[in-house]
Every structure is written in C-alpha cells, then in structure tokens.
C-alpha positions in Angstrom: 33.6 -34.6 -177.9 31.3 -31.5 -177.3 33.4 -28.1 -175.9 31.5 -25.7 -174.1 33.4 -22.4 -175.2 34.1 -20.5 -172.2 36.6 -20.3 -169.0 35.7 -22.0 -165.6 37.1 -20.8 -162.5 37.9 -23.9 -160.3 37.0 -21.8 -157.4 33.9 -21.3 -158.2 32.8 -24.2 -160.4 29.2 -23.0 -161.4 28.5 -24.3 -164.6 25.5 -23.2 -167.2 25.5 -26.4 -169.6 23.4 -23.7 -171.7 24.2 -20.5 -172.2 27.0 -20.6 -174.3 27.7 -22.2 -177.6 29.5 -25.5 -177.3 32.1 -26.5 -180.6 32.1 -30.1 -181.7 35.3 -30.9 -182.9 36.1 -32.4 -185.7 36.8 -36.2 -186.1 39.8 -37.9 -188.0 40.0 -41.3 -187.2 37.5 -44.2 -186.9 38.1 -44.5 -183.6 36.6 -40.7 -182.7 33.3 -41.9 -184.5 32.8 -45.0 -183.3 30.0 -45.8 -180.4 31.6 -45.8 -176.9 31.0 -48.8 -175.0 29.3 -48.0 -172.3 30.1 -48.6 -168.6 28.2 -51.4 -167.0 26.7 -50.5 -163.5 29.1 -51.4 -160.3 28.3 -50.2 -156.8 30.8 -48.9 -155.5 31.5 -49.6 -151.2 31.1 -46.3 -149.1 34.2 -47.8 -146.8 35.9 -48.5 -150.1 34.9 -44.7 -151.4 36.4 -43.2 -147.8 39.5 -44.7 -148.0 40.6 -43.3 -151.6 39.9 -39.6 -149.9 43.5 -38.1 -149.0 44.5 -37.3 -145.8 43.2 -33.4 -146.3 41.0 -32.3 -148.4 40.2 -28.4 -149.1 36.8 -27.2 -149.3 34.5 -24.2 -150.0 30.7 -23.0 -149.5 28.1 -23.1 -151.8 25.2 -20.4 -151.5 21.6 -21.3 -153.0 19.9 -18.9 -153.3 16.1 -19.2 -152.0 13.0 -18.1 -152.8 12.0 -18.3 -149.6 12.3 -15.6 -146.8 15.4 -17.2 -146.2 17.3 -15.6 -149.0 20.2 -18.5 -149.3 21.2 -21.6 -147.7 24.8 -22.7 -147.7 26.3 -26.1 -148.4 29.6 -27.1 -147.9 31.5 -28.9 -151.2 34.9 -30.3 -151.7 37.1 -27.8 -153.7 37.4 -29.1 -157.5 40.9 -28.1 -157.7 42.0 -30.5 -154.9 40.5 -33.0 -156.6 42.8 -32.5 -159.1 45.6 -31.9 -157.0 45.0 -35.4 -155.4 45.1 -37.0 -158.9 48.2 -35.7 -159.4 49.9 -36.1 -156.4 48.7 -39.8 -156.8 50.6 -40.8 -160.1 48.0 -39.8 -162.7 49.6 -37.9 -164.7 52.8 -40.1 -164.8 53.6 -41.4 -168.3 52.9 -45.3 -167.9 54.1 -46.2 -171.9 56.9 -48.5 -171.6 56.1 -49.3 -168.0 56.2 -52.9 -166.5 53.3 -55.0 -166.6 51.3 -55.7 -163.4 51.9 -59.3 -162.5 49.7 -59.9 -160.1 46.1 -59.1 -158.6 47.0 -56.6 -156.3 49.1 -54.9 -158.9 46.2 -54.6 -161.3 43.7 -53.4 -158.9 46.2 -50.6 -158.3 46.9 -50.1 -162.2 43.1 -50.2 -163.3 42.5 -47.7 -160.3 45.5 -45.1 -161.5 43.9 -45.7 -165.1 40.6 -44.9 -164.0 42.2 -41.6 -162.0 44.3 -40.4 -164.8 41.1 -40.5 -167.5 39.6 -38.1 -164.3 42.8 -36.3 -164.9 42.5 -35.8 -168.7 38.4 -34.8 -167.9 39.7 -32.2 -165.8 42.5 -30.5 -168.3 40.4 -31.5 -171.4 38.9 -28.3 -172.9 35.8 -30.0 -172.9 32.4 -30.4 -170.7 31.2 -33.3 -172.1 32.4 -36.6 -174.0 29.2 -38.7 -174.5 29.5 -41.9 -173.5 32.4 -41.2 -171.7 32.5 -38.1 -169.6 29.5 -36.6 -168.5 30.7 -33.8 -166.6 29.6 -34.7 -163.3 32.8 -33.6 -161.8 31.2 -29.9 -161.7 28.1 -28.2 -160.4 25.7 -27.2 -162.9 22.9 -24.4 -162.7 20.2 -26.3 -162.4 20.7 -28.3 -159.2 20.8 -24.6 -157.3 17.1 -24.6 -158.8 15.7 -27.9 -157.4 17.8 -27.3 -154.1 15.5 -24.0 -154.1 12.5 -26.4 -154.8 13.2 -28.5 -152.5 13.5 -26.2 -149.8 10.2 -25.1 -150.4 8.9 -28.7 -149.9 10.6 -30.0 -146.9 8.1 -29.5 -144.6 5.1 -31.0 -146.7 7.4 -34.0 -148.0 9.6 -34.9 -145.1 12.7 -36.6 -146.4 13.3 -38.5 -142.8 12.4 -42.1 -143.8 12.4 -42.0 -147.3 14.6 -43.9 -150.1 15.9 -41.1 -152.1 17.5 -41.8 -155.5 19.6 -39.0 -157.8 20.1 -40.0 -161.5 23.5 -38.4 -163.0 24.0 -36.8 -159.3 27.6 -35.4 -160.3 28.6 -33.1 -157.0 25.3 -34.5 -155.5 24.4 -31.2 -154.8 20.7 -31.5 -154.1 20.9 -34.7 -152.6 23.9 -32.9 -150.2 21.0 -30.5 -149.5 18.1 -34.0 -148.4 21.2 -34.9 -146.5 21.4 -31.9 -144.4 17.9 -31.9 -143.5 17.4 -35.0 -142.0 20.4 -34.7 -140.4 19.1 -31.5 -138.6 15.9 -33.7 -138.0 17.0 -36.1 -135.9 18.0 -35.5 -132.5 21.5 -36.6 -131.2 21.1 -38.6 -128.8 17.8 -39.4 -128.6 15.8 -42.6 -127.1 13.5 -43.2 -130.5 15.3 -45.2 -133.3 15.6 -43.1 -136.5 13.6 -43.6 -139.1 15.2 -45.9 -142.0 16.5 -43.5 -144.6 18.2 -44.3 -148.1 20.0 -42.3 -150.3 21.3 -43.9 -153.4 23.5 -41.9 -155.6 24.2 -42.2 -159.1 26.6 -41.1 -161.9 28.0 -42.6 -165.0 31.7 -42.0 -164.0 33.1 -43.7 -160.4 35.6 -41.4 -160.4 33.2 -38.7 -159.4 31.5 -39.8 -157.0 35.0 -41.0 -155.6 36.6 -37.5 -156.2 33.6 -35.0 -155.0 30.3 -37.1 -154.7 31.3 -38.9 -151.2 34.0 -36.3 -150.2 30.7 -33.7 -150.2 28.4 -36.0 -148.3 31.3 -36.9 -145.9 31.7 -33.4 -145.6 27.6 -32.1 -144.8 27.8 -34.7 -142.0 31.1 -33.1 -140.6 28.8 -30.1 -140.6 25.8 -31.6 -138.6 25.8 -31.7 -135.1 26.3 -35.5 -135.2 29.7 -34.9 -135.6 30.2 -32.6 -132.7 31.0 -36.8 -130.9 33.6 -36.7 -133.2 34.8 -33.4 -132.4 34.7 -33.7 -128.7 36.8 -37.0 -128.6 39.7 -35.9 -130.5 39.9 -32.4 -128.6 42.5 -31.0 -131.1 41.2 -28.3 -133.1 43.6 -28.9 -135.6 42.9 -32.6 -136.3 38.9 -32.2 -135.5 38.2 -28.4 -136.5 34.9 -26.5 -136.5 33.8 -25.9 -140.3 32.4 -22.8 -140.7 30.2 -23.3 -143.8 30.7 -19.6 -145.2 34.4 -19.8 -145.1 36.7 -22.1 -147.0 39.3 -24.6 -145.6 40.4 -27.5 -145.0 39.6 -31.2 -143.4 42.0 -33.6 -142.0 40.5 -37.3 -142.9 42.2 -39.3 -140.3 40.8 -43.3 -139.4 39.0 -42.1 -136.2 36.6 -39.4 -138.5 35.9 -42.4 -141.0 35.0 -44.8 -138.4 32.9 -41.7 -136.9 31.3 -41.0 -139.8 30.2 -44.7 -140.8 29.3 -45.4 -137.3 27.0 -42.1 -137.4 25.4 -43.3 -140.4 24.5 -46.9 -138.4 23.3 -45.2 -135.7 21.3 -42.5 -137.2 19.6 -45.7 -139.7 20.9 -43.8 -143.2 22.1 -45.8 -145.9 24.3 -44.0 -148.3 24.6 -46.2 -151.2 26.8 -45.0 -155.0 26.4 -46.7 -158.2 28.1 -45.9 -161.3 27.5 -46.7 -164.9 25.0 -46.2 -167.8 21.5 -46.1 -167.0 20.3 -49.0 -169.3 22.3 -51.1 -166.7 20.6 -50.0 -163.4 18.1 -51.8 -162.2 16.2 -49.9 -159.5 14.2 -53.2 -158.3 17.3 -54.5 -157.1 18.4 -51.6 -155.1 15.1 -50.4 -154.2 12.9 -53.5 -154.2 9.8 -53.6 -155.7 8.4 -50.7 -153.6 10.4 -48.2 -155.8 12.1 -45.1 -154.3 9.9 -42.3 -152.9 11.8 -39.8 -154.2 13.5 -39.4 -157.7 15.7 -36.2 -158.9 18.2 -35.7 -162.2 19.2 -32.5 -162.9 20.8 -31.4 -166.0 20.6 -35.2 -167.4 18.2 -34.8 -170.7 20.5 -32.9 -172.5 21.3 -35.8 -175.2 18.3 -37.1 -177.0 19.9 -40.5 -177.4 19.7 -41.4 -173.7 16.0 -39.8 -173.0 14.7 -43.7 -173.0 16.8 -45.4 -170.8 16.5 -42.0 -168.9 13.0 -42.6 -168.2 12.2 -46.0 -168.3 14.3 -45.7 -164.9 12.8 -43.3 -163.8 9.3 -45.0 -164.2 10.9 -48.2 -163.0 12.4 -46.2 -159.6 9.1 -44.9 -158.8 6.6 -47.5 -159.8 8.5 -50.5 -158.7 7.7 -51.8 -162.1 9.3 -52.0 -165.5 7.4 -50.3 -168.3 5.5 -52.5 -170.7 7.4 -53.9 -173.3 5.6 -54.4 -176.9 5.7 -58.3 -176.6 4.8 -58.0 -173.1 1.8 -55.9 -174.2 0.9 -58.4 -177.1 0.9 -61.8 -174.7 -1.3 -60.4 -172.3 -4.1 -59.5 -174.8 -7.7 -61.8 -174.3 -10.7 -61.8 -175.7 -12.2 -60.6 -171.8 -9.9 -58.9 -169.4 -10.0 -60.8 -166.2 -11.5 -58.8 -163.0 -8.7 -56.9 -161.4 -8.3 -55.7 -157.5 -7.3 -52.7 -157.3 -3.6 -51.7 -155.4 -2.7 -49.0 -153.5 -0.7 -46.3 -155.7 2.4 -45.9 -154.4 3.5 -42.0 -153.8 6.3 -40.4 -155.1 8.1 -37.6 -155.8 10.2 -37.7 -159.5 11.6 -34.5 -160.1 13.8 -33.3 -163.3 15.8 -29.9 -163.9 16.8 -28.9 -166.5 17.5 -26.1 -169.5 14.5 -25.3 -171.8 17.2 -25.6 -174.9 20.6 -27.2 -174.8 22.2 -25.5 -177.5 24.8 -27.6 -179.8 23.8 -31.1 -177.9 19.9 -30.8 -179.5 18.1 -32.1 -176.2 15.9 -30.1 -173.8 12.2 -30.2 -172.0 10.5 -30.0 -175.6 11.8 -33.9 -176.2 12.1 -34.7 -172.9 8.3 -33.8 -172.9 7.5 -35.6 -175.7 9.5 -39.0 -175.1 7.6 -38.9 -171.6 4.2 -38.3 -173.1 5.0 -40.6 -175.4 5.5 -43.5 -172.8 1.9 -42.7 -170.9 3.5 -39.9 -168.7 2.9 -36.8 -167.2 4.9 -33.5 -167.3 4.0 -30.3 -164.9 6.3 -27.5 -164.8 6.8 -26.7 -160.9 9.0 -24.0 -161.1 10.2 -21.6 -164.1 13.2 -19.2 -164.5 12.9 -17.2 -167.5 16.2 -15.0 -167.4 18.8 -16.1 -169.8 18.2 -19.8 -171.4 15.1 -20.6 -169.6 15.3 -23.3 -166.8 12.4 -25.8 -165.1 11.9 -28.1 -162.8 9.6 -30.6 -163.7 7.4 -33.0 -162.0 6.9 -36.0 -163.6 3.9 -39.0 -162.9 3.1 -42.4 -164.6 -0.4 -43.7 -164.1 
C-alpha cells in the first residue's frame, strides 16, 4: 500500500499523483506481500449503474483551465464527499462480523454489493492513494486529466468527436471523457430531422465502485447540463424536482424515475452509447467491444505510473486502436517462410491514442522514460504534444503503431 503524504480537501479533490513523496508502509504478514488477484473484466449495465445513484446527489464545478482564448471551461462533477455520505448512509460502514449468512440469491447480490461499497468506504478513509492491485485511486481527479481536457480542446474542431468510438483506460472521475461528452452534446441539434451520428463511449476503470460512485453520476450529470435535458426540465415544471444547474455554482440533483428514463431515452435518441467496464486490463478485450475496427479515439491519464502494468497497458492500447492484437513470439515464429507471400495492401485505420501523464512518479518508479521505452520496445511511436514544465513536469503523449 503506497501513501501519498499530504491532506486532500474533499471539496476540492485535485490530486497531483506526483509532487509529493508517497511512504510505503511496512508489511508484517504474508498476506500484505502476497500478489493481489486481480479483478476479472465485467461490464457493468448503465440502467443497472443509474439505479444505485441515491435520490440526491450534491455536486460542484470543475474549471480547466485553457490555453486557448477561452481561458477555462467548466465541467460539472459529483461531489466526492457525497459519495461517501451515500456509502454510509447505505450500511457500509456497519460491522457485518457475526452477522447472518445470506441464504438466498437475492440476499447475496445485496451482501456482495454492500461488500463491494464498504471496500469503497475503507479507499475513501484509508490514508492512502493507491493500493496496487486493489485500489487505483480512480475515485479522485488527478492533474493530468485537466491537461488532456486542455488538449483536447484545442483539437475539437480538426477531430470531431460526433461519430466516433471513444475509449478511456483507468477513466476514474471520467474527466476528459466528461469533457468529449459535452461536446457532442452541444453538436447535435435538439430536435432536429437528421439522425445523429452513432457515437461510443466506453469507459473504463479497475474498480466498479467508481464508476458507480462518480464515473456515471458525472456523465449523468454533463447531460443534465446540455440542452437535451431542457425536455426533461420542461415536463416536470417544478424547479425543485427539475432545477437549472448552473455549472459555476455547487448544488444539488434530485434523481427521481422520470430523469433516468429521460436521460436513457436521450442517449437512444441522440444514437450515444455509453458503455462501463471494470477490471484489470490483461482481461479487456477491445475486439469484443469495439469490433475489429478498433476505437478511433484512445485516452489514459495518469495510468503508467507502475512499471508492472506498462504491458498489458499497451498491448490494449495497440489492440483498441489497430483492431489487432500484437504479435506474439510464437505467432511471429509460425508465420516465418522461406518467400513471403504477395501482400494487398489495407487501408490504415486512423486514430487518436493519447496518454498523460507525470515525467517522474516519485516512490511508485514509473513515468514517460519507461513508458517510452516499453512502447518503443513493442514497434511504437512516442510524440510529446504538449509539455508543462512547472513543478514535476507533465506530457501528453501521442502514441502510433505501424
């Protein structure tokens, strides 16, 4: 268990995974130093995901700043505090030892779901950032996502995100992706006569808890945000129960039936797929949620900061943008001959990978210099698209496979 040795003010979540040095404590049993077994990937249902949102939820905004003449944009993020709150006021704290035994299915659902909340719970409280293999902090919103929302701004109108499949690795508070979100949102026209283009968003992050506790609750809440749910809005006529959010002030969101059927029938009508998957990367096979087409648009951010998980990093990476899995060693071997057969050539396939991310992660040992070399090292390409040199020095990188 890694401790990153400063104090975090719930209001204002900002994390530097950096900056700071972070204390690993010190193990006494066999259990501390054994290898975590890692979670298997699940999707998790958006309608399944709404429902575990309490019936209010407080929230706060979120300024990026920009380096363009706009200065900042703001996003709109569920308060991590009542996150917590909702854990507690949901049983997870409760003392269990001693407790009866679940004797049936439904009672096991709901007993593997209040275990899952109260090891959210213990995250929370834990004076501790990360637990590898565990915990990988994705319940708070770290530096460098502000950086490739600031990127991303600046490539908006050259990209276009309308009609894409978008896919964020380790997505945490989903910050960035929150930010795609918004903008094609804005680019489609309410009510209009022309079918939206399909658009994907897949979102993923070892722990299910987070994107139950702050991933969907923020995506639910940048559509609340949007003129598409002014519908909503207008139908309830109770400012109260249907309020106007503000994005530069805080408050709070009554999450009633009617704005969940709202926002899913939104989604259907506007053709976006929001899709959340949890669990390790080695498990997560992109060709069976993208299709052999790959995604058009990969991001992590704040993801290559343990050296151990650089490979199954990037092999899906290459896998989500190629549509192919890298060459194994054996593959490579059988495929040998004397003459290589003639070969058409195929259209290359255009995407977008993007990583951010600290130069040096102090105390963990990871940062661009392996990253760099564990990509080079698999036939890659690294670019540096944008720089911050204050404090620990921060990139975004593009990455590219042949």
């Amino acid at each position: 268990m890694f401790k990153f040795d400063f104090d975090i003010d719930d209001a204002e979540d900002l994390t530097d995974l950096g900056d700071l040095g972070i204390i690993e404590e010190t193990k006494t049993s066999i259990e501390d130093t054994s290898k975590p077994i890692l979670e298997h990937f699940a999707e998790l249902a958006v309608h399944h995901l709404l429902d575990s949102i309490p019936q209010l939820i407080s929230y706060s905004p979120l300024h990026v700043p920009l380096s363009s003449s706009r200065k900042t944009t703001t996003l709109v993020r569920r308060d991590l505090f009542d996150a917590r709150f909702q854990l507690i006021s949901e049983g997870a704290g409760d003392n269990v030892d001693g407790g009866p035994q679940p004797d049936d299915d439904g009672d096991k659902n709901a007993q593997e779901q209040k275990d899952v909340d109260r090891k959210a719970l213990e995250y929370l409280d834990a004076p501790s950032d990360l637990v590898p293999g565990v915990y990988e902090g994705g319940l708070k919103t770290w530096e460098c996502s502000l950086d490739l929302v600031d990127y991303l701004d600046g490539l908006k109108d050259e990209v276009g995100f309308e009609g894409k499949k978008v896919l964020d690795l380790g997505c945490g508070t989903g910050v960035p992706s929150m930010f795609i979100f918004r903008e094609i949102l804005d680019s489609i026209e309410p009510n209009s006569a022309q079918i939206p283009s399909p658009t994907e968003v897949h979102l993923q992050d070892y722990n299910a808890s987070v994107l139950q506790l702050v991933t969907l609750p923020n995506f639910l809440l940048t559509w609340y945000t949007s003129i598409h749910a002014d519908p909503y809005r207008y139908s309830i006529n109770d400012t109260d129960a249907a309020p106007t959010i503000i994005p530069n002030t805080a408050g709070e969101l009554p999450i009633t039936p009617e704005l969940k059927d709202a926002f899913l029938s939104s989604l259907k009508l506007l053709n976006i797929t929001l899709r959340f998957f949890s669990g390790s990367w080695d498990t997560l096979n992109p060709l069976s949620t993208a299709g052999s087409s790959g995604y058009n648009i990969v991001l992590t951010s704040e993801t290559i900061y343990r050296t151990d998980s650089l490979e199954s990093l990037i092999n899906l990476m290459q896998t989500a943008c190629t549509g192919k899995a890298p060459p194994t060693l054996e593959g490579l071997v059988s495929s040998l001959q004397v003459t290589d057969p003639p070969t058409t050539p195929t259209k290359k396939s255009e995407y977008l990978c993007l990583v951010a991310a600290k130069v040096l992660y102090f105390g963990v040992g990871g940062g661009v210099s392996d990253f760099l070399q564990a990509v080079e090292s698999q036939k890659g390409r690294v670019e540096t698209v944008l720089e911050r040199k204050a404090g620990i020095g921060r990139k975004i990188m593009h990455v590219s496979w042949s």
